[in-house]
Structure formats: structure tokens, C-alpha cells
VOGU-3710 file (C-alpha; in Angstrom, 3 decimals, decimal comma):
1> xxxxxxxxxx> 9,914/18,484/251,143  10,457/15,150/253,337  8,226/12,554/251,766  6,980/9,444/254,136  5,347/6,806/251,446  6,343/3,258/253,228  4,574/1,698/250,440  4,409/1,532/246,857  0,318/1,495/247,368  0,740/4,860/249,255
11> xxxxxxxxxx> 2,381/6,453/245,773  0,002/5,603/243,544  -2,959/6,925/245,548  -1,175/10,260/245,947  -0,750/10,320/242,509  -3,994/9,303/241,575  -5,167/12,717/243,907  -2,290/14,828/241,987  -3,596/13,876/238,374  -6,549/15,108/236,064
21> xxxxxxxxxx> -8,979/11,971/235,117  -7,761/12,336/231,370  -4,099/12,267/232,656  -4,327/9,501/235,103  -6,089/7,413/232,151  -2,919/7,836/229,551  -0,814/6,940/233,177  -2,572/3,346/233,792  -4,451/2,343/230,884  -3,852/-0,538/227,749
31> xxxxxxxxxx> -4,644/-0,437/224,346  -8,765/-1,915/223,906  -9,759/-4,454/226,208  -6,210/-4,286/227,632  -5,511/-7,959/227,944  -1,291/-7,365/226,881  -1,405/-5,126/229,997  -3,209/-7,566/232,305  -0,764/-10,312/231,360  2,204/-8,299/232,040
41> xxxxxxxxxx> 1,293/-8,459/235,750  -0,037/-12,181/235,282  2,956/-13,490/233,902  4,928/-12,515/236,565  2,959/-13,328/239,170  3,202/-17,045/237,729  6,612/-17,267/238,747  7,400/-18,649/241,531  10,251/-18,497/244,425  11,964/-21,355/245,770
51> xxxxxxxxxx> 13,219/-20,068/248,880  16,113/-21,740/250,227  17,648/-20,785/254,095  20,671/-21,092/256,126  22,796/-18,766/254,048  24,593/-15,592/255,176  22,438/-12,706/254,095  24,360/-10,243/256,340  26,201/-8,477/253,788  24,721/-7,971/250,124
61> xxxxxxxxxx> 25,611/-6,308/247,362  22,461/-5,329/244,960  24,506/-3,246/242,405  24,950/-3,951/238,425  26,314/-2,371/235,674  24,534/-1,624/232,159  26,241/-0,298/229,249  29,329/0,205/231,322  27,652/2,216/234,269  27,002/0,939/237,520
71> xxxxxxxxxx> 23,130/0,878/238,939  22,530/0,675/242,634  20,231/-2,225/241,997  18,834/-3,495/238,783  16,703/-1,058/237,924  16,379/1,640/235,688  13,725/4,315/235,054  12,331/3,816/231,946  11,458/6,631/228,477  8,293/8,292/229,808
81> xxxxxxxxxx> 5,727/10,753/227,035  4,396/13,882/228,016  5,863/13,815/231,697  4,860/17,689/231,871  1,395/16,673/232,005  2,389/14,563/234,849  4,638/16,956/236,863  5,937/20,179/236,116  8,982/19,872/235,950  8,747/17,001/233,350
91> xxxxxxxxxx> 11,678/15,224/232,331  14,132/16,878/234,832  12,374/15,477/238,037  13,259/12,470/236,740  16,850/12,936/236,127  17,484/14,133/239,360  15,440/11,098/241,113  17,517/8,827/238,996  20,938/10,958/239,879  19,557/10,777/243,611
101> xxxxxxxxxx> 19,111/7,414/243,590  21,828/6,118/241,633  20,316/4,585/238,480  20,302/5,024/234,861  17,058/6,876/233,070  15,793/6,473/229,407  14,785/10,500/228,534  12,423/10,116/226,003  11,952/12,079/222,641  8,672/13,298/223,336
111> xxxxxxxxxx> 8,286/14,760/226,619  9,444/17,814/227,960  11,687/20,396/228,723  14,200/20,069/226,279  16,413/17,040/225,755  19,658/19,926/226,550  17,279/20,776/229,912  17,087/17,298/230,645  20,766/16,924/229,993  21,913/19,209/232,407
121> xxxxxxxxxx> 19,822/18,269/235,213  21,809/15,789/236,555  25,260/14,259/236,016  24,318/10,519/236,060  24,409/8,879/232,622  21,025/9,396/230,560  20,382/7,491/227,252  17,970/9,177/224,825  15,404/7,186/223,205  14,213/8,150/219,686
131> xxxxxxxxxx> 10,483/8,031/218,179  11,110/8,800/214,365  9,511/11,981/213,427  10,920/12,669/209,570  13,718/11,756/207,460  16,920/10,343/208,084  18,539/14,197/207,766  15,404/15,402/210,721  17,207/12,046/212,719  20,793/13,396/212,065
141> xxxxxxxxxx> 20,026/16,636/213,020  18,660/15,671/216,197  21,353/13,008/216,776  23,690/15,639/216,503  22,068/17,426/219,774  22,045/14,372/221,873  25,565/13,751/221,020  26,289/17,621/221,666  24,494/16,788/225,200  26,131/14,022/226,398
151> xxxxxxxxxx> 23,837/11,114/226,464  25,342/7,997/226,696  23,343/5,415/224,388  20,708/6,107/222,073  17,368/3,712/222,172  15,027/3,146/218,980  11,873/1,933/219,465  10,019/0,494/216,719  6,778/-1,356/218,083  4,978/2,244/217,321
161> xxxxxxxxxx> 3,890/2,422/213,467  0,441/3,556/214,526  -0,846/5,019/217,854  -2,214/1,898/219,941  -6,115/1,969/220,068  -6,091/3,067/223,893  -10,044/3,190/224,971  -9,872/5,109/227,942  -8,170/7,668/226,286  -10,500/7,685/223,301
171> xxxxxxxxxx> -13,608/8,065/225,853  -11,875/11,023/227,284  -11,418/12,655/224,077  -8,229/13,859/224,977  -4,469/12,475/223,282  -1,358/13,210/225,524  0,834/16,578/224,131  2,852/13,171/222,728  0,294/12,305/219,898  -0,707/15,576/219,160
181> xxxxxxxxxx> 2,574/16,373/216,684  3,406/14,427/213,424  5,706/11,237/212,478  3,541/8,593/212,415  4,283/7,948/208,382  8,196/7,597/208,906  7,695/5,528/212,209  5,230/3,299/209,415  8,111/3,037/207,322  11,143/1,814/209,443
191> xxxxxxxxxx> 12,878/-1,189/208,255  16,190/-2,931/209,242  18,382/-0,639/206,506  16,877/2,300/208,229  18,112/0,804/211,686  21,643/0,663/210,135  21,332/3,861/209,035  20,239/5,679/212,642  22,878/3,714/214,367  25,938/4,646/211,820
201> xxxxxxxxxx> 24,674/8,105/212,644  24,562/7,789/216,247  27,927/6,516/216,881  26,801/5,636/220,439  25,907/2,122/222,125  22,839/1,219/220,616  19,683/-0,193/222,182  16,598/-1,612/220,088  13,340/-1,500/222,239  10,238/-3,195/220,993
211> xxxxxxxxxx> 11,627/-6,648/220,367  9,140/-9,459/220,699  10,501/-12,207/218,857  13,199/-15,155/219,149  13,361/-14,164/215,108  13,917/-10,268/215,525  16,356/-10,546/218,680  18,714/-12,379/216,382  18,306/-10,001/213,043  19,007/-7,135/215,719
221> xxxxxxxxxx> 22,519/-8,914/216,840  23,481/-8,872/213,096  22,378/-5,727/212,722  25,438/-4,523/215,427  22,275/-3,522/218,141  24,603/-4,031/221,223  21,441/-4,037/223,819  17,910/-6,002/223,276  15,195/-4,066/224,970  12,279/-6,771/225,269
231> xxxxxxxxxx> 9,069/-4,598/225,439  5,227/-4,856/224,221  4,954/-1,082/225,377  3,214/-1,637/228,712  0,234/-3,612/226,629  -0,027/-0,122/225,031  0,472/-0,796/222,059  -0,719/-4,235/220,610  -3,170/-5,857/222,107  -4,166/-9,456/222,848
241> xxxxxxxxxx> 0,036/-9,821/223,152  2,136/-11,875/225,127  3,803/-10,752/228,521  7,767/-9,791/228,160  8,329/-12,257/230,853  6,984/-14,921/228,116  9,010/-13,494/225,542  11,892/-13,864/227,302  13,133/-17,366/227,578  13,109/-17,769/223,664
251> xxxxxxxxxx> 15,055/-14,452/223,257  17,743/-15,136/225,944  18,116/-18,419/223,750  18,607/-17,013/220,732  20,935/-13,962/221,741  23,083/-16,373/223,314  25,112/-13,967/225,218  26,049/-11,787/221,810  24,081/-8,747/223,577  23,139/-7,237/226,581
261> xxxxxxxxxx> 18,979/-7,901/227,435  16,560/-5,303/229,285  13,153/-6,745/229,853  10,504/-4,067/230,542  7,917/-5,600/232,895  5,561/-2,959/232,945  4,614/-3,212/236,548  6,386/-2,695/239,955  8,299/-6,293/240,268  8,365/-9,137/242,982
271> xxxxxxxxxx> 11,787/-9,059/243,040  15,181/-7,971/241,914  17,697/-10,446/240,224  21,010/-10,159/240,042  23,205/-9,658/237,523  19,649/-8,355/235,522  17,817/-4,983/235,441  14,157/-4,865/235,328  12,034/-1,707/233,820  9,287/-1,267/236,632
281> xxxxxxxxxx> 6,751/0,565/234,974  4,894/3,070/237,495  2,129/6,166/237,504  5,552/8,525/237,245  8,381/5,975/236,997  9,489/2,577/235,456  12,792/0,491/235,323  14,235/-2,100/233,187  15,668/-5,714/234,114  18,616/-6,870/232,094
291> xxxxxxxxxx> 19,311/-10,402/231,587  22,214/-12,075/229,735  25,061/-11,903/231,844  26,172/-14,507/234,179  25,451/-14,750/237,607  27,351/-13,112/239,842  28,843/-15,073/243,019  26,266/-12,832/245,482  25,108/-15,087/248,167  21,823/-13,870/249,207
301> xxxxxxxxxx> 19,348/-16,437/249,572  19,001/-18,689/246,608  15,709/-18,387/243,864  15,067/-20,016/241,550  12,423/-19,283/238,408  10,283/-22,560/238,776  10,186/-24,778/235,830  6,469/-25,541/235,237  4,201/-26,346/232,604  3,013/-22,808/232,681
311> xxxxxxxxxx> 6,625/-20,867/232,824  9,999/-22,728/231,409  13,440/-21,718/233,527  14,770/-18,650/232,508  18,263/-19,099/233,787  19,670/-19,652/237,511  19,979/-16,872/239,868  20,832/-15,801/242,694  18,107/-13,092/243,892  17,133/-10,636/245,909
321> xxxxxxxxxx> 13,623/-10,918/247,059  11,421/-7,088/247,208  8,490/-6,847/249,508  5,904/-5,078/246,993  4,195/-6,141/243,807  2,346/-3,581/242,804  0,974/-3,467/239,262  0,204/-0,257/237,171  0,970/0,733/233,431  3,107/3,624/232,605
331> xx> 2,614/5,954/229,917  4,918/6,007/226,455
//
């Protein structure tokens, strides 16, 4: 069926009328009085564009690469929970949006159909991200499947030793088909050894997603992580956080180029940067920016990330500037 949304405002309404109250909570809400969520959106929106003109915009080329594959723009579709409560086909509409669109998605370890299902759904490259759920033989047996499968990268995420406090939910009564199973007391008990461990298992590119911290970006690089995922979980998770756009100066600085950095915003973006890949978080789809590379000698016109007393430069880029900014939370 021919869809004819013209705006990202148009999407979210229809899914607002396509979701159950308790669903479309878990979709857009923050853990307690949601302030990490709110400044997700804020800290972006403090960023500012210096727009500069007279430069040939006639031919432009949005594309990246991440891990080796090549995105149609910097943007990837980021590890959604419980996406059959969302849409029945779960995980798989996703993999065929992202093969239709020509991205990259994160499948995540707790949604549904099977990761094999998922797999098979589409032939662009998928990267499976882990939530511990027993012991290191429960992670090698699973490992083994995703290997069997044909992802391309695995993703640990580790900001998710206890179930964020999220109040809408909890005034529902109702948990996603996510928190209803068991692992909570292993993910309590990851530490940098068990890191090592996962990843000599995996034998794939590795990705660590919940990094916050100038401190923990650089114990990840000598822990062999070859991609930084910068991520509060959507304000999720922690409250009273700081936005990943924050985060992210002091994290580029310390990486110094050793690995590859995706920055999940947690909102649809103002714009697209090149040479990065954002992770737009939306009611049934989000995307990741990745920073770290150099710039790449695209000559749209020329932004620049202002340097303020409120937001220090990130880096010099070239951009591509996006017509929506839309904010809205997506579920993990």
C-alpha cells in the first residue's frame, strides 16, 4: 500500500491512532520526571547553523560507510524491544524498510520474530545487539546463532543493570513483552573482563552502546571495542542525565580517532552531517550518527556547530541541512 506522509508530524499521529495507550506510552515516554529525555531534544536544538551561500549544491552525495558498509545517508535504524507490540510483523518490517531504503539496522535481542526470521528478511547487513540474559555459555550459545545467521557486528549494551523507573508505564500497569522474561542479575553483574569475554566469543566487529563518559570511551578502546555507541537510552534509562550531544565533544577527544563513534540522539535530527551517522529515535524507527572520521571533501553548503558558552565545537563539517525536527523517544 502507497503511503503519502510529507511530514515526519504526519507519522507520528498515524501511529499514535495505530497504538494501544499502554503501547504508545513504552513508544514516547522517559524514565520519572523524564528530564534525560527532554534534554536529548534540548541539546540539539542548542546548536546552531552557520549557513554560508554561493556554493554549488547541484550535485551531492549524502552516502557513508559504517563498519565497512555503505549507508545512503548517515543514518541507521536503531535496536528496537518488543516491536511486535508495535507492528505485526515485528522485527522483519524493519529489515525490509532498512533493505528498502538502503541503511544499516541494529535487530535487537528482545523483540520478535526470531533473530534467524529477522535474518532472512532482507539481504542488507544487520548487526545484532545483545541484552545479557545468563551466563557466559547462555551468551555463546546464542552467539553461535547470530554468527550461524549472518549478522555482521554484534552490539553490547550495558547502561541496563536495572529496568529504568519509567512512570507512564508504571501508571499503566503494564511492562513491554521485553521486561516480562529474566536477566536482570547477569546484566547487574557485567564488568570489563566479561566484555572481553563476549567479544573473544563473538569474533565479529564489536560495538559497545551505553557509553557516557570521556573515562569509559577510552577503557572501551583498550578493551579492542572497534565502535563507541554514545547513548543514555533515549532518557530511558537514567534520569536527570546529560544529552549524547553533550557527551560527545569529551568522547570524540578522548577516542582520538582509535574507533569508529555512533551518537544516538534519540529524536528525529535537524540535520545530517557528513562523514557521521546519527540514531534518530522515532515511535517505530531510530538511526545513529557516527562521528570520528574526517570530513569528506562534499561541497554542500558549509555548517558549522557554533562554539558558544552553552555548546563547545564538535569538529568541522561539511553538512547537509534536513527540513524536520521532530522529537519523540523510542522504545528499548
Amino acid at each position: 500500500m502507497a503511503l503519502d506522509f510529507v511530514t515526519n508530524q504526519e507519522i507520528i499521529m498515524a501511529a499514535r491512532r495505530n497504538l494501544t495507550q499502554n503501547v504508545w506510552h513504552y513508544v514516547t515516554g522517559g524514565a520519572e520526571s523524564e528530564t534525560t529525555m527532554r534534554r536529548n531534544r534540548f541539546g540539539l536544538d542548542s546548536l546552531a547553523f552557520r549557513p554560508r551561500v554561493l556554493v554549488d549544491v547541484s550535485k551531492i552525495d549524502t552516502s557513508t560507510t559504517v563498519l565497512g558498509h555503505k549507508l545512503r545517508i548517515p543514518v541507521m535504524l536503531a535496536p528496537i524491544g518488543s516491536l511486535q507490540s508495535i507492528t505485526p510483523e515485528g522485527g522483519v518490517a524493519v529489515a525490509k524498510a532498512a533493505e528498502e531504503f538502503g541503511t544499516v539496522n541494529f535487530v535487537s535481542s528482545v523483540t520478535q520474530p526470531s533473530l534467524e526470521q529477522i535474518a532472512a528478511a532482507g539481504r542488507s547487513p544487520k548487526i545484532f545487539q545483545l541484552y545479557v540474559q545468563g551466563d557466559l555459555k547462555w551468551v555463546e550459545t546464542l552467539l553461535n546463532r547470530v554468527k550461524q545467521a549472518g549478522f555482521s557486528a554484534l552490539c553490547l549494551t550495558v547502561d541496563t543493570a536495572h529496568y529504568g523507573r519509567r512512570e507512564r508505564q508504571m501508571m499503566d500497569r503494564w511492562l513491554p513483552p521485553s521486561r516480562r522474561g529474566v536477566g536482570y542479575e547477569y546484566r547487574a553483574g557485567l564488568t570489563w573482563e566479561t566484555l572481553d569475554a563476549i567479544r573473544e566469543m563473538a569474533g565479529l566487529p564489536f560495538i559497545l552502546k551505553g557509553v557516557a563518559t570521556a573515562e569509559d570511551a577510552v577503557l572501551a578502546v583498550e578493551h579492542g571495542v572497534s565502535t563507541i555507541y554514545v547513548s543514555n537510552h533515549g532518557g530511558r534509562q537514567l534520569d536527570h542525565g546529560r544529552a549524547t550531544i553533550e557527551m560527545l565533544p569529551e568522547i570524540v577527544d578522548a577516542v582520538h580517532g582509535r574507533a569508529e563513534i555512533v551518537l544516538a540522539a534519540a529524536l528525529f535530527a535537524a540535520a545530517t552531517c557528513s562523514r557521521q551517522s546519527l540514531l534518530v529515535r522515532a515511535p517505530s524507527a531510530s538511526a545513529s550518527f557516527r562521528v570520528g572520521d574526517s570530513p569528506r571533501a562534499v561541497k554542500p553548503a558549509c555548517y558549522e556547530f557554533s562554539k558558544s558558552s552553552k555548546v563547545r565545537s564538535l569538529r568541522r563539517w561539511d553538512c547537509l541541512a534536513s527540513r524536520d525536527s521532530v522529537s519523540s523517544a523510542q522504545p528499548t
